[in-house]
Every structure is written in C-alpha cells, then in structure tokens.
LUMDREN-38211 format. One line per 3 residues: number of its first residue (from 1); their letters; for each residue x, y negated, z of C-alpha. Coordinates in nm, 4 decimals, always signed. Each point is the difference from the previous one (the first is absolute). Layout:
% residues N
NUM) A) X Y Z; ...
This chain:
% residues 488
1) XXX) +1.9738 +1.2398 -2.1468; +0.1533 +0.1585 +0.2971; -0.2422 +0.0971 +0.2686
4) XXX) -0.0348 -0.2099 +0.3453; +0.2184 +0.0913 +0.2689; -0.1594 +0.1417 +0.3255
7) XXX) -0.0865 -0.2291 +0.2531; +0.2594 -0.0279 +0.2861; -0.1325 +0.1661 +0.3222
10) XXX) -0.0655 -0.2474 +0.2950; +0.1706 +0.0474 +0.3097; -0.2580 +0.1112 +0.2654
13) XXX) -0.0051 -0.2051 +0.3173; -0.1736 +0.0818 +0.3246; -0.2237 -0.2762 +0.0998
16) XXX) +0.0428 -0.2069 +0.3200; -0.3752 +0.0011 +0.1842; -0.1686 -0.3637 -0.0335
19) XXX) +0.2310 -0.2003 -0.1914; +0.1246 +0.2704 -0.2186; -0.3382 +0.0455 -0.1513
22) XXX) -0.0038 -0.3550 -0.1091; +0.1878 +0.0015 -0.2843; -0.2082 -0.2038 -0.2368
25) XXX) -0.2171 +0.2051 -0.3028; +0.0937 +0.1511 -0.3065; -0.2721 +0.1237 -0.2673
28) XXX) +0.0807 +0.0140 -0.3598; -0.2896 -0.1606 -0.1873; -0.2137 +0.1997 -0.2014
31) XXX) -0.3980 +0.3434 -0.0193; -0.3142 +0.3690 -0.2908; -0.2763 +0.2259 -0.0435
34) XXX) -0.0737 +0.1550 -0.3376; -0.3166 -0.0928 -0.1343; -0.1463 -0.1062 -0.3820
37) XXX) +0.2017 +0.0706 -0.2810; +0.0678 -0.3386 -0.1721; +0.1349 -0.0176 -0.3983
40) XXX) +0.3469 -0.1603 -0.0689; -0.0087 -0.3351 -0.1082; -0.2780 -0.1630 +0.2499
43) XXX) +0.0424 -0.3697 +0.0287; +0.3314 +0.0186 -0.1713; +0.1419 +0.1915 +0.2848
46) XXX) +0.3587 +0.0699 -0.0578; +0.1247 +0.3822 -0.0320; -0.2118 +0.2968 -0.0482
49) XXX) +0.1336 -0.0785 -0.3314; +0.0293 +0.4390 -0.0199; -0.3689 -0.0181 -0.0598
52) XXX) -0.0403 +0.2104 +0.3191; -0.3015 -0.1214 +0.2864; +0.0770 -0.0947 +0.2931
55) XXX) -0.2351 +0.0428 +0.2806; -0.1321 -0.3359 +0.1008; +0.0701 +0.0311 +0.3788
58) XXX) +0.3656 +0.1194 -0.0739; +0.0414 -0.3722 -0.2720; -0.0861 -0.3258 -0.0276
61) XXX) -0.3678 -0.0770 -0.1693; -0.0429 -0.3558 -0.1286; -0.1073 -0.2538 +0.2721
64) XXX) -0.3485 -0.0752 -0.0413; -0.0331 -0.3033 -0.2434; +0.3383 +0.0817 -0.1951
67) XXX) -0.0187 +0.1254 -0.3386; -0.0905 +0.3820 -0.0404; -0.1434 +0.0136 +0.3703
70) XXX) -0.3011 +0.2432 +0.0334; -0.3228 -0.1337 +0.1237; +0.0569 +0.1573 +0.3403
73) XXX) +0.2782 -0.2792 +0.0111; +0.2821 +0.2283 +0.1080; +0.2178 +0.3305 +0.0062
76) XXX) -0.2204 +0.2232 +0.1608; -0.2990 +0.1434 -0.1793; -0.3920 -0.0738 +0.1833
79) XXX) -0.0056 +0.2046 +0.3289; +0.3434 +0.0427 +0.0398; +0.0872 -0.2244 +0.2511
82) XXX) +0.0085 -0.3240 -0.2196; +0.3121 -0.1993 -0.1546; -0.0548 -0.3023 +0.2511
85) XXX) +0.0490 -0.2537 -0.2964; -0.3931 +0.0013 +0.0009; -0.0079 -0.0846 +0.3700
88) XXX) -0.0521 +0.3934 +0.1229; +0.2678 +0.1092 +0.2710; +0.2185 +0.2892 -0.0366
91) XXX) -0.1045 +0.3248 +0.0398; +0.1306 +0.0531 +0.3688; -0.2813 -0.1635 +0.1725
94) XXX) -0.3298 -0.2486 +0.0717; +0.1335 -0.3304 -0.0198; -0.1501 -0.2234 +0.2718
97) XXX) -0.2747 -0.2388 -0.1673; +0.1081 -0.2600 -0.1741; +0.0505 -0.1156 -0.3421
100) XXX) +0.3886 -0.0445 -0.2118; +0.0590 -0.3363 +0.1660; +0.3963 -0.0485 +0.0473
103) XXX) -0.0078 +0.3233 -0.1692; +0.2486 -0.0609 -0.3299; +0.3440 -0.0433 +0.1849
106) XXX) +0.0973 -0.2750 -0.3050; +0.2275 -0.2257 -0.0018; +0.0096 -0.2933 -0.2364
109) XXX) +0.2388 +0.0225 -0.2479; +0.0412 +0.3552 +0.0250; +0.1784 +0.0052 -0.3443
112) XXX) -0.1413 +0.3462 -0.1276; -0.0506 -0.0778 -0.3347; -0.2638 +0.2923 -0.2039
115) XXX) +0.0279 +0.3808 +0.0117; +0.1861 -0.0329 -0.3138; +0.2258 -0.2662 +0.0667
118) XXX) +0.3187 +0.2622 +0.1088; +0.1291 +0.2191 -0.2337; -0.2504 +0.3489 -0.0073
121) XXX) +0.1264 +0.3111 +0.1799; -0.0176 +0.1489 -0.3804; +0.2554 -0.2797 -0.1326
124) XXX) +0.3273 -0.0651 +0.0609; +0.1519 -0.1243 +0.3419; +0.2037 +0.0667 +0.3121
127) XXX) -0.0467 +0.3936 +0.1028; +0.3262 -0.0580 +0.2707; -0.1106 +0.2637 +0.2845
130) XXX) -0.2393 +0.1952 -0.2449; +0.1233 +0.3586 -0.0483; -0.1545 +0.3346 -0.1936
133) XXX) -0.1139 +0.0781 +0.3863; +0.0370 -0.2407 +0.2006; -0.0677 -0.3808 +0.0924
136) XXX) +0.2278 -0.2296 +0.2384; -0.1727 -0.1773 +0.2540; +0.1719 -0.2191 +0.2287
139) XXX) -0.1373 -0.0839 +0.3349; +0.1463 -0.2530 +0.2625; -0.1495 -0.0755 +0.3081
142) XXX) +0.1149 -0.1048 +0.3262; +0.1527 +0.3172 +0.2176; +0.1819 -0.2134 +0.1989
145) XXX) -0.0593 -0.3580 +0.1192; -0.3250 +0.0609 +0.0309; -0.0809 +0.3164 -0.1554
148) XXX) -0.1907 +0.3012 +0.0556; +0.1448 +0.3030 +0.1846; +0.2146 +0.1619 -0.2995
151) XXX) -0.0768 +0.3333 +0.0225; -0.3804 -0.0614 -0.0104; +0.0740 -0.1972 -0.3501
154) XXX) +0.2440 +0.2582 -0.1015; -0.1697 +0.2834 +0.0782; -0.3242 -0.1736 -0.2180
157) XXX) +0.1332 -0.1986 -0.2654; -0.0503 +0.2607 -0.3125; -0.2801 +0.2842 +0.1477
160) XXX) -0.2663 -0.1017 -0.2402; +0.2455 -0.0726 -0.3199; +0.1276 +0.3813 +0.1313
163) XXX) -0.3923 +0.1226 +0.0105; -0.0583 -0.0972 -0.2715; +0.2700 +0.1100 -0.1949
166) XXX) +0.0734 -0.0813 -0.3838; -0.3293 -0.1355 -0.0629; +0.0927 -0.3331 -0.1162
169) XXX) -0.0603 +0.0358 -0.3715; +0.2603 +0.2884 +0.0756; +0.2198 -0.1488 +0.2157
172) XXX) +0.0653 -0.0142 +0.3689; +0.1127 -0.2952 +0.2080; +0.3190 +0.0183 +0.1899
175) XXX) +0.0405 -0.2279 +0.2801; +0.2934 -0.2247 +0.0967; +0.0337 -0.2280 +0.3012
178) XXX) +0.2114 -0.2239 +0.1800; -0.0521 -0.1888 +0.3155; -0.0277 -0.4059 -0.0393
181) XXX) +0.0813 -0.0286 +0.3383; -0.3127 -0.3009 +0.0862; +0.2263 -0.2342 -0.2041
184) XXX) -0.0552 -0.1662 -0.3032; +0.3444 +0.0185 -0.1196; +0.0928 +0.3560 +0.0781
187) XXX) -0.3309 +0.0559 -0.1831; +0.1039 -0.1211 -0.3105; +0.3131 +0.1789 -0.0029
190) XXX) -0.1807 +0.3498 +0.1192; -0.1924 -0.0881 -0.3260; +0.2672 -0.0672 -0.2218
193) XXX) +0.1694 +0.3073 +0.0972; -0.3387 +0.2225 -0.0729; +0.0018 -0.2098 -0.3656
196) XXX) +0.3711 +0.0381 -0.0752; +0.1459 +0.2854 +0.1788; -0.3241 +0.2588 +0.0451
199) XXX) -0.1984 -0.1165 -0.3517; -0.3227 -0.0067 +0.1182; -0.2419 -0.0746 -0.2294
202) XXX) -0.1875 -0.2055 +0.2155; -0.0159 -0.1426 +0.3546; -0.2157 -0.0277 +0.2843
205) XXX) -0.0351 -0.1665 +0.3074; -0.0771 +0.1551 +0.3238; -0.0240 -0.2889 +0.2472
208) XXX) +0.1520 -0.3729 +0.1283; -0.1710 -0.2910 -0.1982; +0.3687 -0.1776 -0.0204
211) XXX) +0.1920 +0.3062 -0.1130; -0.3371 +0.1109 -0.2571; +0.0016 -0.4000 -0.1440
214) XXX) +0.4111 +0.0365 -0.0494; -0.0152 +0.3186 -0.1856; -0.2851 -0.0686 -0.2218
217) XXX) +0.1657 -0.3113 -0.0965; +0.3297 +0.2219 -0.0957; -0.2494 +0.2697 -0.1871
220) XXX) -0.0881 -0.2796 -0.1882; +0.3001 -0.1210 -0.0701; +0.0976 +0.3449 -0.1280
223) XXX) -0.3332 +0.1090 -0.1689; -0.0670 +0.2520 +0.2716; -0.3339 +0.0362 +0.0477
226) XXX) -0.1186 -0.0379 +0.4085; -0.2556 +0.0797 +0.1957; -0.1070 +0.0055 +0.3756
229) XXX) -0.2519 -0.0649 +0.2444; -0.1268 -0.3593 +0.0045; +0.1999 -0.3148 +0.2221
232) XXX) +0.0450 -0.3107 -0.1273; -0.1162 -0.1297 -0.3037; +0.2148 -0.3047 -0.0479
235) XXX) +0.3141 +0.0907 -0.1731; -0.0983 +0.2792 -0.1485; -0.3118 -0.1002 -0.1650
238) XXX) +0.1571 -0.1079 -0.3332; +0.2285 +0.3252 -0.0115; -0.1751 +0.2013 -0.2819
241) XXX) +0.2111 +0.3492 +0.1009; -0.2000 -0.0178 +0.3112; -0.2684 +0.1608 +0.1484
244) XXX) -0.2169 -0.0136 +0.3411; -0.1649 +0.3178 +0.0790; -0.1899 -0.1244 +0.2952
247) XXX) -0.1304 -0.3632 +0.1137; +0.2155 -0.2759 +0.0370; +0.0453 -0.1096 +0.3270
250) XXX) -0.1896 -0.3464 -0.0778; -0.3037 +0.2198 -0.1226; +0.0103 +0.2250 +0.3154
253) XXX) +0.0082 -0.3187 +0.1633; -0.3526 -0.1337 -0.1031; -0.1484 +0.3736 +0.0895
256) XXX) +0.1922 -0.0433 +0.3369; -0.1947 -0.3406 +0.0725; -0.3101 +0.1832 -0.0870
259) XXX) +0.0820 +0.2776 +0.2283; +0.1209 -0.1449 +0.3088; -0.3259 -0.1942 -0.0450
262) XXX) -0.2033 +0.3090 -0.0878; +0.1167 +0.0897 +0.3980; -0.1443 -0.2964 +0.1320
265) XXX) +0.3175 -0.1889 +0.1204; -0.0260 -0.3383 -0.0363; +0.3687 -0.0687 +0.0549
268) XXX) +0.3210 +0.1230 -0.1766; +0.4019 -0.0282 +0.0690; +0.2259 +0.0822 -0.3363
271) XXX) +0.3276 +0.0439 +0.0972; +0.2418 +0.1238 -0.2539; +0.3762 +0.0126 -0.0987
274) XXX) +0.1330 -0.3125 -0.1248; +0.1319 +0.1049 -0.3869; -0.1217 -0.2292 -0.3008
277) XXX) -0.1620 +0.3705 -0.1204; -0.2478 -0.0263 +0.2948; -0.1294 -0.3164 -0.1147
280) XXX) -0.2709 +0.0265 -0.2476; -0.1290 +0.2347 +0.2444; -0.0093 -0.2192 +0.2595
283) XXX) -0.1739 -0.2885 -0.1686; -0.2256 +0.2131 -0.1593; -0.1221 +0.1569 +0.3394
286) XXX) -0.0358 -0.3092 +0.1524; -0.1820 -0.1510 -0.2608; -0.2036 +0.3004 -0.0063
289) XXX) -0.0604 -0.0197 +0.3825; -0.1264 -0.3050 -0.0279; -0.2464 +0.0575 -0.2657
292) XXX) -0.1914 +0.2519 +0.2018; -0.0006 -0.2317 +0.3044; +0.2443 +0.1537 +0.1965
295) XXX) +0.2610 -0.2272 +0.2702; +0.3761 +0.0398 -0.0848; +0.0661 -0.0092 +0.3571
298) XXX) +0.4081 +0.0376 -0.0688; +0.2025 +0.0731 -0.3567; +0.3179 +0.0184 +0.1064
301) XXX) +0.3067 +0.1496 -0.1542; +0.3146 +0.2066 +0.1319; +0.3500 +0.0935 -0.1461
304) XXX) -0.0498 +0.3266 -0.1926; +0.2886 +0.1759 +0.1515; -0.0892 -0.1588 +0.3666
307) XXX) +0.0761 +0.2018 +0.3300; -0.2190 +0.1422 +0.2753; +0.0715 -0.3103 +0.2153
310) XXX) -0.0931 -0.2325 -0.2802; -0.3305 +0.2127 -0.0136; -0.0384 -0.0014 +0.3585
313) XXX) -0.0262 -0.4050 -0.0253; -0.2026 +0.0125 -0.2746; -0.2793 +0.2798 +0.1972
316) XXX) +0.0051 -0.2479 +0.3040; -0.1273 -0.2816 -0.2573; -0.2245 +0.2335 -0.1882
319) XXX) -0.1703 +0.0934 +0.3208; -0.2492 -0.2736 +0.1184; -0.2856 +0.0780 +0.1843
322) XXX) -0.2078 +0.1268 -0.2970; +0.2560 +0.2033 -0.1414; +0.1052 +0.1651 +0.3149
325) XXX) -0.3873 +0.1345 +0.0356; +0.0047 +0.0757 -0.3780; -0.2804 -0.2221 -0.0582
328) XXX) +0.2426 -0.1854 -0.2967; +0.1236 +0.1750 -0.2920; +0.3456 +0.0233 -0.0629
331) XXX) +0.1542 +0.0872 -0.3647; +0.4127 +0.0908 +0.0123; +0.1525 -0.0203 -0.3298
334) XXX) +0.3466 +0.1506 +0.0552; +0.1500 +0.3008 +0.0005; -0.0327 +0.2977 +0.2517
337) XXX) +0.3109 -0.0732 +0.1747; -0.1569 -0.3565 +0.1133; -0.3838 +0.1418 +0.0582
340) XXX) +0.1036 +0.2135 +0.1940; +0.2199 -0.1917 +0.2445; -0.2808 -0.2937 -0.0297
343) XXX) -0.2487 +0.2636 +0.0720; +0.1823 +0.1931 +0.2736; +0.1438 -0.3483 +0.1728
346) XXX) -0.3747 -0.1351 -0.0095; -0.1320 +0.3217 +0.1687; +0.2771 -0.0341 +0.2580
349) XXX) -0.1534 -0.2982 +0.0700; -0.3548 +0.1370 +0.0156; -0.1016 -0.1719 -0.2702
352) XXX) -0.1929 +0.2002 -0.2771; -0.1083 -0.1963 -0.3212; -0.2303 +0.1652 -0.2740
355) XXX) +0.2823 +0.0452 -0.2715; -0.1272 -0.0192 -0.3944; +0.2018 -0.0058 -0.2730
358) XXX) +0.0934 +0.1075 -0.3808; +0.1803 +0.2830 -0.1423; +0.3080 +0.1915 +0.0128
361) XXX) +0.1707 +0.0370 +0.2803; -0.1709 -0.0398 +0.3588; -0.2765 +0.2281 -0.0918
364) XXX) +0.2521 +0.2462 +0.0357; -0.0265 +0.2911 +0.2392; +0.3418 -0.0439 +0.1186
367) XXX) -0.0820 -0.3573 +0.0773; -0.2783 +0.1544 +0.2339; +0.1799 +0.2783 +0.1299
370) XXX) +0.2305 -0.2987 +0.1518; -0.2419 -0.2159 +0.1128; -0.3366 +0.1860 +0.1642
373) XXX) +0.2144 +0.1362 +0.2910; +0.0068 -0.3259 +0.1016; -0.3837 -0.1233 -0.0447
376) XXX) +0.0902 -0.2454 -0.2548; -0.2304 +0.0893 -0.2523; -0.2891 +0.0711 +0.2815
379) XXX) -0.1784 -0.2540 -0.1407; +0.0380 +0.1155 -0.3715; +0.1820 -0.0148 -0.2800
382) XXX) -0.0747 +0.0230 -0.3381; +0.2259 -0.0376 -0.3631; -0.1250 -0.0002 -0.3183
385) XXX) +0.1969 +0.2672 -0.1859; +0.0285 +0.1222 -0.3825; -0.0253 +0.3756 +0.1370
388) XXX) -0.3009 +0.1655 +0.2268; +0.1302 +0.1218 +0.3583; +0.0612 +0.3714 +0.0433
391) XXX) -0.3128 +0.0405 +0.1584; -0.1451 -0.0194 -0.3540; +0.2437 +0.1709 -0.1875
394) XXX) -0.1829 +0.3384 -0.0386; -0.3134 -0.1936 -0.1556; +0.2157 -0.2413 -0.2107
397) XXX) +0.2508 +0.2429 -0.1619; +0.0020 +0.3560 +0.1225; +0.3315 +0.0754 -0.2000
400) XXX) +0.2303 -0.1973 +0.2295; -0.0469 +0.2134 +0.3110; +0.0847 +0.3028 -0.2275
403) XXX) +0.3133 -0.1179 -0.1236; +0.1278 -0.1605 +0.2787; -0.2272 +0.1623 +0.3344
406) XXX) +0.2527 -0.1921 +0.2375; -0.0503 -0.3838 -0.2216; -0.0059 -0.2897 +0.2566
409) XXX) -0.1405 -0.3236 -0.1685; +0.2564 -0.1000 -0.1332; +0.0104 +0.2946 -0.2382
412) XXX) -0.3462 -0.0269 -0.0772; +0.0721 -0.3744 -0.1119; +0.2467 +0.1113 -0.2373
415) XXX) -0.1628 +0.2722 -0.1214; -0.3134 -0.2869 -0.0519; +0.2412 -0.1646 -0.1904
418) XXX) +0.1627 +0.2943 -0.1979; -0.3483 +0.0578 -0.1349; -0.0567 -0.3618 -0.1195
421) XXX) +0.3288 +0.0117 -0.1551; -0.0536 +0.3180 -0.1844; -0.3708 -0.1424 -0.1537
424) XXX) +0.2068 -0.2980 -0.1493; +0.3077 +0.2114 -0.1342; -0.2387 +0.2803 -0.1608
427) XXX) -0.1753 -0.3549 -0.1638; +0.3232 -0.0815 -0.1867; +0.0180 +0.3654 -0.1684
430) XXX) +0.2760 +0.2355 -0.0931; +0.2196 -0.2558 -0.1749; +0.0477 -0.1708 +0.3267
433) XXX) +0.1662 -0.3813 -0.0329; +0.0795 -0.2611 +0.2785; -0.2164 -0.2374 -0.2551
436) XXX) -0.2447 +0.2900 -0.0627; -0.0610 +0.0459 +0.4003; -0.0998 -0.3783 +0.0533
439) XXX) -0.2218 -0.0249 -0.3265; -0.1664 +0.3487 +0.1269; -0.0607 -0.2300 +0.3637
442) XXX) -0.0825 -0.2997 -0.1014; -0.4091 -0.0647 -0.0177; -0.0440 +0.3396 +0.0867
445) XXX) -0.1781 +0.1317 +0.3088; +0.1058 +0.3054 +0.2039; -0.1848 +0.1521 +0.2766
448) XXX) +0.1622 +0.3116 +0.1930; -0.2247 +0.0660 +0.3009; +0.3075 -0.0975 +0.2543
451) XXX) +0.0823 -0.3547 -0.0846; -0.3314 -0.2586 -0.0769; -0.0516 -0.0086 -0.3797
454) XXX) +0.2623 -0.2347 -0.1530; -0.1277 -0.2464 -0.2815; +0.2970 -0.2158 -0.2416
457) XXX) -0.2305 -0.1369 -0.1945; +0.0496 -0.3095 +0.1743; +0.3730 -0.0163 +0.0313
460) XXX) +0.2208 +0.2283 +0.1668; -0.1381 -0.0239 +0.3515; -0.1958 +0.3447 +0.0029
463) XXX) -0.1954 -0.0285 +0.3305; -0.3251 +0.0782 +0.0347; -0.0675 +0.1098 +0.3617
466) XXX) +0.1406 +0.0827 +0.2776; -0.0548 +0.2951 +0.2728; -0.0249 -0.1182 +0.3465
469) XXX) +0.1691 +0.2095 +0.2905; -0.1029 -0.0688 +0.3803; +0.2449 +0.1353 +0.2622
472) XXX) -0.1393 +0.3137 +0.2119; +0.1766 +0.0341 +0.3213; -0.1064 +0.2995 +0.0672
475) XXX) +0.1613 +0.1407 -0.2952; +0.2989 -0.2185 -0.0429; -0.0924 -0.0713 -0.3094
478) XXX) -0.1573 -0.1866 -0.3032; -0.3189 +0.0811 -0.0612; -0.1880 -0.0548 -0.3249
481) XXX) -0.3063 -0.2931 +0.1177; -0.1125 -0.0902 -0.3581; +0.0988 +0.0914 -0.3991
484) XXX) +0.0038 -0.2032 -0.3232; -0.0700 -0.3562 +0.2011; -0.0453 -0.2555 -0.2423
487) XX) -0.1975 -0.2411 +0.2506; -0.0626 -0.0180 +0.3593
C-alpha cells in the first residue's frame, strides 16, 4: 500500500479584530491515560488479536452490562478514575451532584448491531489508509464560513498523534485536512477528496452539524467509518459507520433545562439558526424547559448565514425588559459569527442577557476575546463543552502544555480528541480494518481524562457528560465551572 501523502499546508491569514475571530469552531472529535492491563478478547472486543494487553485507559473495556464486562462495569480498573459506564465521571474532576439522568446520549434506532457484528480487526476487510507506519486520518471542519482561525487549527491538529509517536499498536497517525467551508455540499466533496484522492483510512468531523450529517451519510455510503463530536441525532442515527464522541445536542439539551434552572431563572429565550439539523435540538430543549417548569419566553429562529443587521433586529426583539437586566436566560444556538454580532448588537443596546448554552463552538475563547470588550457577557456566559478550559489543563493532562507550551483551546480540544481516538484505534489491534475499528467501538466504553467517558453500549451516541465553561472577563477566557456533569 503506498503511504499517505502529507497534508497540504494551510495558508496563514492574519485575523481582522472582532469579526475576524468569529469564524465558527472546528474540533475534530475524539481523548487516554494508561492504567490496568486488560487480556485480549474481553467482551468479544475486536483486535488485540496479537495476544498483546492493552492498557485499559489507552482501549475500550466492555460497557458495563455487555458480555465480558468486569464487575467494576468499565475500562478503567477500581481507583483509577472509573469507566463512566457504571455512572462514575471521568477522571478529570468532581462531577456536580447528581445522578446519570439524560446521561446515555442514545438515540433510538441507533443501528449498532453487537461487538461482533463487523468483521474483527483479526479477519479480513478494508485496510485502505492502513500502512506498516502509518494511519490516514481525514479531518474536515469549517476554516472558512464559519471556521476557526486556521493557523490555531493548523498549528494543533496532529501535536498529540506527534507526542505520542508510533504507539498505535506500532503505528502513528498522520493527519489530513481540508476545509468544508460551513457548507454542506463543499463538505461532502472535501470528504470525498480525503476518501478518494488522500486514502484515509478513516474520517472525522471537526465541526458544523449540516456539513458533519452530509459527510457521515457519504462515509456510510462508502464504508468509511466516522466519528465527531455530538449534533444532531436525526439523520444520522441509523448510520452504523457512525460515531458520537460527545452528547447529542438533544441530550445537552435536557442538562441545559436543568441548568439554566439550577441558576434560578425562571425564564428562557432559544434562539437558534433555522437548518432542519437544529431541530431535534430545539424540540428537545423546549420540551425539556418545560419539564423543569421553566417559561419559554421566545423560541425563535434566524437564517444560518444571516448578517449583522439581521442580528441587530433580532437583539432589539430579544431584549425586553427582563432580558435587558439579565434577569431571563437566553440560549443562542448558532454559530460564532451570529453570537457574536447578537451578543455585541445587544450590548450596543445596553442590553445584557445571562447567555447558556451547549457545546462546541461559543465556549470558545476567541468567541470571548470578541465579545467582553464590549460587556456583553457581563452578565455571564457559560457553554457546556467536551474539553476542560485552560485554566484546568495542568490538573487534567499535564502532557499538553509540554508538547505544545503555546496551545490555545482549540489545540487542547483536539488533542482531547486525539487521545479518544487513539484508545479506540489501539482497541482494534495491529491488524487494523475499517470493519475491525467499528466492531472494536461498538458497546465498548472509553474514558481518556479530556473528553467525559464515552459509553456505545447503547447505540452509537457516546455521551456521557459534559464539562461546563463560564466566561471570565477578566481573563478573556473560558474557564472550567464544573467536570463530568451528568445532572444539574
């Protein structure tokens, strides 16, 4: 097989002040530490088929209840920071109390048949990308459109596959990427070119709910497997290729309800782009909402690519009375681009409502970089997030700030989900398949110490948690406010 090509280099641009930090997020989905030894062959997990252990924080362990799962009901060993199948949070931190309610990101439907239901990473199937060395990983993610700043992605998109060398049952991953440019169309053909043209054995994507549902419907297609941080679950709940390495946006939904509650609003606005992707979202928050006894004040929707005068009009409605003294809870689900001229246009109006919301993208730091010179956010802000803020990076995983002392958040996301990604690669062994990879996934748990322990036993919606960031001002930054939230 001939080895991957290097990845193109990106062409650095310098950033404009507000609006060119706005481009929307990009994160590759995936998240570590070394810990018990656990034998080949555990639960019928696929790979390892070379007889060698694999350390249980670096593979997946059997979800608690699934055939072969230990009696501590997941991949870590007693006192190591817990597998999260059983209900115990990851490693990085005290979860605030609560029990696993709205804690299994599933989906009905899921379509993830057994751990044995693919081919095994020791039988035959599709190696494509799989050298001696090396693996292919593809990673899209919107650059432009609504992207983060490229050199901040570019600069982090391989340090911990580059850390940590050939360690992957002997191989090392090699990164390729191509911008989707925020469009669902463009997405599929960025993928299409990492499949057909670059190899890769698999892909990944890094951010945009439209352009992450249109390429996991082409890996599909294609027998690619896929994986990236959880959006929607509607259309891509039946796509057995697939996997969600972080909530589902309905999921974070009912945790949102909980927390916007937890605050002691009474109140809430949802206002979000208007794409069909956004939708199970929506009625899941608001049915959520309601459940805990909070007022949908507004739920109103705007066009996902709308201007700053469109978002001007739609601040002036967002700011009654309430709002404007941030006694009313308001939760944006849109990209940067649009929070940030809702956010900025609202403050121009001196109007400054408590913003909540889910994970990716306005949790980060660029997002508040833009917006607390302006006193938006003065009466706070917080994002639930798959990755801890920097402030907590030291205590979480030491290792990033030495190979990367400069790492913004954005690296420290990827290199969250690097580490996932590694765990479930090392489970599929040296004879590494495309069917091996998703049999190795698939009712497994993995728990890394970045990312919340993820749990397919259920399906292929991995979620388990979330982190929860709260803008600090002072700092211009994310901070870390809770870890491993599985109730509010």
């Amino acid at each position: 097989m001939t080895p991957s090509r290097p990845a193109p280099a990106w062409p650095r641009r310098r950033l404009a002040p507000m609006l060119g930090l706005v481009a929307a997020l990009v994160l590759a989905a995936c998240g570590q530490k070394s810990g018990v030894h656990v034998a080949a062959g555990n639960g019928g997990a696929a790979g390892a088929g070379n007889g060698a252990a694999i350390s249980a924080g670096d593979q997946g362990g059997p979800a608690a209840g699934t055939p072969g799962a230990a009696a501590t009901g997941g991949a870590g060993a007693a006192g190591t920071g817990g597998a999260g199948a059983a209900g115990a949070g990851a490693g990085g931190g005290a979860a605030p109390a609560g029990g696993a309610a709205g804690g299994g990101a599933t989906a009905a439907g899921a379509g993830a048949g057994g751990a044995g239901a693919a081919a095994s990473a020791t039988g035959a199937g599709d190696s494509t990308g799989v050298s001696n060395d090396t693996i292919a990983i593809g990673i899209h993610a919107p650059a432009t459109g609504a992207g983060a700043p490229a050199p901040s992605f570019d600069q982090g998109k391989d340090k911990y596959f580059n850390f940590i060398g050939p360690t992957i049952n002997g191989r090392t991953a090699k990164v390729f990427f191509e911008d989707d440019g925020y469009n669902p169309s463009q997405a599929v053909a960025a993928c299409k070119k990492l499949v057909q043209v670059d190899h890769v054995f698999m892909l990944v994507g890094g951010g945009g709910t439209d352009q992450i549902v249109a390429c996991a419907q082409y890996a599909a297609s294609v027998g690619v497997p896929y994986v990236a941080e959880g959006v929607t679950e509607a259309g891509v709940n039946t796509l057995k290729s697939y996997f969600a390495e972080s909530m589902s946006y309905k999921t974070q939904g009912t945790l949102l309800a909980q927390y916007i509650k937890r605050q002691g609003f009474s109140q809430v606005e949802m206002i979000r782009g208007n794409t069909q992707n956004f939708e199970d979202a929506h009625s899941g928050f608001i049915t959520a909402a309601k459940s805990v006894g909070l007022q949908v004040a507004r739920d109103d929707a705007v066009p996902k690519d709308a201007d700053a005068q469109t978002m001007s009009s739609e601040a002036a409605q967002m700011c009654t009375l309430d709002a404007r003294a941030g006694k009313v809870a308001v939760y944006p689900l849109m990209s940067p681009k649009l929070f940030i001229n809702l956010a900025g246009a609202a403050a121009g109006q001196q109007c400054y409502p408590r913003y909540a919301g889910i994970g990716i993208t306005l949790g980060l730091n660029v997002v508040a970089q833009a917006l607390c010179p302006t006193g938006a956010l003065k009466n706070g802000a917080s994002f639930f997030s798959p990755f801890q803020g920097l402030d907590a990076v030291d205590q979480v995983d030491p290792d990033f700030h030495k190979a990367y002392p400069n790492g913004d958040d954005i690296g420290f996301a990827l290199w969250g989900a690097e580490k996932l990604l590694t765990a479930q690669l090392k489970a599929a062994g040296r004879n590494l398949t495309r069917q091996g990879f998703v049999a190795a996934v698939q009712g497994k748990s993995f728990n890394t110490g970045v990312y919340p322990a993820v749990d397919f036993s259920q399906g292929h919606f991995g979620g388990t948690a979330v982190h929860v960031l709260k803008a600090d001002c002072g700092r211009s930054q994310y901070v870390t406010e809770a870890q491993n939230a599985r109730s509010f």
